[in-house]
N, C-alpha and C positions, 0 to 999 in steps of 0.2 A: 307657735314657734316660728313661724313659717315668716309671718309680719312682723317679729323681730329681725331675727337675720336681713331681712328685706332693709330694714331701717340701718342695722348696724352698717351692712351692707352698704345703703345710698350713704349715709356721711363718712364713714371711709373715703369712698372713691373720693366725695366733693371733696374734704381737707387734705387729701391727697394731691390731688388735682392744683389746688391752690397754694399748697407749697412748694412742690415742685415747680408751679409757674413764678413764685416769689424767688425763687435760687435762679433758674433761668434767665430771668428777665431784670432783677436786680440785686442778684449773687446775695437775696437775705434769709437768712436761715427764721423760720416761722415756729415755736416751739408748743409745748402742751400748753402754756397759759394763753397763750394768744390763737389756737386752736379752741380750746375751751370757750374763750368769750367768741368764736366765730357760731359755733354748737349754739350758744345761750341766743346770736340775734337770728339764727338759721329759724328756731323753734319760735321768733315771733311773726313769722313771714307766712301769708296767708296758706300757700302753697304748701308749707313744711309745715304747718300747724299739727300731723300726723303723731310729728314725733314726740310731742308732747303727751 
């Protein structure tokens, strides 16, 4: 349970993170589908392979 939460956890904060910087930096709102396909390329990155 512990290393879910951890997971849900870390991709929160990052799409968080990056939508918030997408409104700030060029006033664009980032929505679930375009979140979702960020989720799908995070999961082939060697580092985030976890969440898989």
């Amino acid at each position: 349970m512990r290393r879910t939460l951890g997971c849900v956890r870390l991709v929160y904060n990052k799409a968080l993170h990056l939508r918030t910087q997408a409104w700030y930096e060029r006033q664009e709102r980032v929505g679930y589908t375009e979140t979702s396909s960020m989720l799908t390329e995070w999961k082939k990155q060697e580092e985030l392979d976890f969440l898989n």
